[in-house]
C-alpha positions as CSV (number, residue, x, y, z in Angstrom):
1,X,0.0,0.0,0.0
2,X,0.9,3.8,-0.6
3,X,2.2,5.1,2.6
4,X,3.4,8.8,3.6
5,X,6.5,8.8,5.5
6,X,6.1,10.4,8.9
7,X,9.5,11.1,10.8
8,X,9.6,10.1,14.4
9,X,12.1,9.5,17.3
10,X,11.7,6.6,19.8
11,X,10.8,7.4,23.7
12,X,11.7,5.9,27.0
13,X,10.9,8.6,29.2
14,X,7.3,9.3,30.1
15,X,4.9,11.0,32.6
16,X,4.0,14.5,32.3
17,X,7.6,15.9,33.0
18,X,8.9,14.0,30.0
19,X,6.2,14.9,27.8
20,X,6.5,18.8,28.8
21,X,10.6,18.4,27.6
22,X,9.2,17.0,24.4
23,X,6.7,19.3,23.7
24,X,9.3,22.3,24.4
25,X,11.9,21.0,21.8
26,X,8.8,21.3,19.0
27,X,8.2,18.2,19.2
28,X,4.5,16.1,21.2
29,X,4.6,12.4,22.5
30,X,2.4,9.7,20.9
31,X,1.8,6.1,20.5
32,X,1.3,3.1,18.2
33,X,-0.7,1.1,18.7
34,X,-0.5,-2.7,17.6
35,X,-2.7,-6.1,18.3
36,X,-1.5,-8.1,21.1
37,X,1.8,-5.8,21.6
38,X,2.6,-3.4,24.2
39,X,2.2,-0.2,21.9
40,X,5.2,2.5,20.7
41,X,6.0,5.2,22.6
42,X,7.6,7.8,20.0
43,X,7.2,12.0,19.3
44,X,6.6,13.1,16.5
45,X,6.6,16.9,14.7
46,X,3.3,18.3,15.2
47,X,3.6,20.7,12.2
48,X,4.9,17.4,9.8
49,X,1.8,15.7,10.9
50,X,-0.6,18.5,10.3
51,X,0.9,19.3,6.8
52,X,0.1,15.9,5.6
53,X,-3.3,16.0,6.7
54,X,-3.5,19.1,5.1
55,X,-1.6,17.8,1.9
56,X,-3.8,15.0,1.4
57,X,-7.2,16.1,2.6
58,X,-7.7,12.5,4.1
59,X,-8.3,11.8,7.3
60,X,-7.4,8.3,6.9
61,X,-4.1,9.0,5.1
62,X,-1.6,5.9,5.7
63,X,1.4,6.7,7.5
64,X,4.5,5.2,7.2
65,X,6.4,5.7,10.9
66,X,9.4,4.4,12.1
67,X,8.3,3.2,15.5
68,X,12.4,2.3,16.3
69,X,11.3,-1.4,15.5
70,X,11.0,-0.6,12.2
71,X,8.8,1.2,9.4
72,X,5.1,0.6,10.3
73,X,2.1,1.4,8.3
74,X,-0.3,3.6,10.6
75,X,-3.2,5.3,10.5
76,X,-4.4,8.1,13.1
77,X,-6.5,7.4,15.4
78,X,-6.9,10.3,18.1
79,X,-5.4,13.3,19.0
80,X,-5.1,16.1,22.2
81,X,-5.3,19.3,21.8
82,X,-5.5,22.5,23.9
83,X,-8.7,23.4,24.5
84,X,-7.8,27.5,24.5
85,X,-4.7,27.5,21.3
86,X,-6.0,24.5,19.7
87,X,-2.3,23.2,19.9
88,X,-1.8,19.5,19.1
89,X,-0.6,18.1,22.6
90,X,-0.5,14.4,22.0
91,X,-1.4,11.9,18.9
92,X,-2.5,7.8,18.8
93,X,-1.9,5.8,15.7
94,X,-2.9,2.3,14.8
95,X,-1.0,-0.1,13.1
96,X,-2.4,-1.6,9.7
97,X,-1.9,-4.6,7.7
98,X,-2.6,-5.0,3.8
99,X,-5.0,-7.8,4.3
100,X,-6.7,-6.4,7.7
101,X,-9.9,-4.3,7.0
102,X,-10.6,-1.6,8.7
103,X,-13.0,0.0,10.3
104,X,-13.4,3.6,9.8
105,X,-15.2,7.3,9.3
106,X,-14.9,8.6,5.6
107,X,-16.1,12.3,4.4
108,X,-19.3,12.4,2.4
109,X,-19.9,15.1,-0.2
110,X,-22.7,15.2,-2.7
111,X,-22.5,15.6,-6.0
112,X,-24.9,16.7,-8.7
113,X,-27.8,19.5,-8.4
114,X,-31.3,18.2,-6.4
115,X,-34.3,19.2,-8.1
116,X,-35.3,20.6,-5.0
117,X,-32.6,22.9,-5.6
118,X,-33.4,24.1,-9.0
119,X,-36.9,24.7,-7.5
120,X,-35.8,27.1,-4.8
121,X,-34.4,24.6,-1.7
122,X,-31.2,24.1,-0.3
123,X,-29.2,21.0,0.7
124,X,-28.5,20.5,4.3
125,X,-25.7,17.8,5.5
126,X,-26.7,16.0,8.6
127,X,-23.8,13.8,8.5
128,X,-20.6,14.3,7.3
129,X,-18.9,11.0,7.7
130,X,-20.3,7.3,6.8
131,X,-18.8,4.1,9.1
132,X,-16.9,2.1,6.3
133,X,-15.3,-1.3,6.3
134,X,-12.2,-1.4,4.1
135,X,-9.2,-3.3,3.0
136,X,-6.0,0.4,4.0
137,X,-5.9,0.7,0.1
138,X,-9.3,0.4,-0.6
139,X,-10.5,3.3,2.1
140,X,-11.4,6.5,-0.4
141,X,-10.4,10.2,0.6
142,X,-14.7,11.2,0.4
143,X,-17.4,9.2,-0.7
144,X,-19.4,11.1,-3.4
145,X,-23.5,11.0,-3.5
146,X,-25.1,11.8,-6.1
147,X,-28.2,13.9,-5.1
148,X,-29.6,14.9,-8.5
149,X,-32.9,12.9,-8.2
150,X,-34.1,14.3,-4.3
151,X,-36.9,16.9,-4.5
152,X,-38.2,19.2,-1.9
153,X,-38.9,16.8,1.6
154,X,-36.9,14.2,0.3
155,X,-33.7,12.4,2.6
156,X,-30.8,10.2,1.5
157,X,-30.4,7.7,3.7
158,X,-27.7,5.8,4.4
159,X,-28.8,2.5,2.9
160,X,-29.0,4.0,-0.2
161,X,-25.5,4.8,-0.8
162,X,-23.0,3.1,-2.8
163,X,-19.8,3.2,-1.3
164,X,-17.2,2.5,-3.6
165,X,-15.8,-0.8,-4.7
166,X,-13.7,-2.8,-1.7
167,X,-15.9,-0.6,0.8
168,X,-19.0,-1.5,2.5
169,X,-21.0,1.0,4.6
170,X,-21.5,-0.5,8.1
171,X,-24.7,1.1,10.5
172,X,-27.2,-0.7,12.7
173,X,-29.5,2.3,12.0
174,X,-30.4,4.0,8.3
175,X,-29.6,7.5,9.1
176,X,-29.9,10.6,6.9
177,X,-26.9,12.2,5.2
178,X,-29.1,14.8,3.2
179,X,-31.9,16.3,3.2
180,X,-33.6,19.0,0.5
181,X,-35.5,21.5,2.6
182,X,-37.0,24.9,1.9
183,X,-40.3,26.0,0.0
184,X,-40.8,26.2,-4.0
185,X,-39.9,29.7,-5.2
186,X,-42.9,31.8,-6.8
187,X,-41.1,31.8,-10.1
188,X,-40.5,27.5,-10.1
189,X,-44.1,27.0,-8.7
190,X,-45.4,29.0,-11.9
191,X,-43.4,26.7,-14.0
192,X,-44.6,23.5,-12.1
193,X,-48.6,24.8,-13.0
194,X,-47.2,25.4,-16.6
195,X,-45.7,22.0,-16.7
196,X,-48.6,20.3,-15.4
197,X,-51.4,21.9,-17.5
């Protein structure tokens, strides 16, 4: 699999005085983790990390880190930050394997104009990430809807998206990702009369 290198140093000093000395050389503390294995202790440069993110515009952007026991393929799991500067204080990754899916939240963006739109609604996102199962290759920077069929009232659940190939959606519930609210315009309700007669 594609991976991008992140630079890191080994740790093997911790606690909160250790972490403070880290995070005054430029640098915050973070793990990797790994099933069945004590995980990584390592630090990593916030700024690198955030770049990539920012680079890639994927939140599930494999990461290739050398943990000290070699180059791992990761991908983020969680992060600290200050509540007040925002800062990044502390970061968890996850070790991946090539033939071990995943489990994990992917963008969704829709695509295409809603004929509630052209009538005078508007398109509101109540979710912005689907739970997707996925092979590390496999997982997709966004999953695209296409919306162009939803009029006025109309919802796009998630049962009636599909994901890309290699990835399959996984909820217990069918939630809605879109919804077209608003009322017709004047203009597009004069149309609609026109239409009909």
């Amino acid at each position: 699999m594609d991976a991008t290198p992140l630079s890191a140093q080994s740790r093997t000093e911790f606690g909160k005085g250790a972490a403070r000395k880290i995070r005054a050389a430029g640098r915050i503390p973070a793990l990797v983790y790994r099933d069945g294995a004590d995980p990584a202790h390592i630090s990593v440069d916030p700024a690198e990390l955030r770049l990539i993110f920012q680079r890639s515009s994927n939140p599930n952007t494999i990461l290739a880190i050398d943990t000290g026991a070699g180059v791992k393929n990761c991908v983020l799991t969680a992060t600290q930050k200050n509540p007040v500067s925002r800062r990044l204080l502390h970061a968890d990754f996850y070790e991946v394997r090539d033939d071990q899916k995943l489990l994990v939240e992917v963008p969704v963006a829709h695509v295409g104009k809603a004929k509630g739109i052209v009538v005078g609604g508007k398109m509101q996102s109540l979710r912005h990430t689907l739970p997707v199962r996925a092979l590390p290759q496999d997982i997709p920077a966004v999953i695209e809807i296409d919306v162009s069929e939803m009029d006025l009232g109309d919802m796009m659940r998630a049962s009636a998206v599909v994901p890309p190939e290699g990835c399959e959606v996984i909820t217990t519930i069918d939630f809605n990702i879109f919804a077209c609210k608003g009322r017709r315009t004047d203009a597009s309700a004069a149309e609609a009369e026109v239409e009909a007669e």
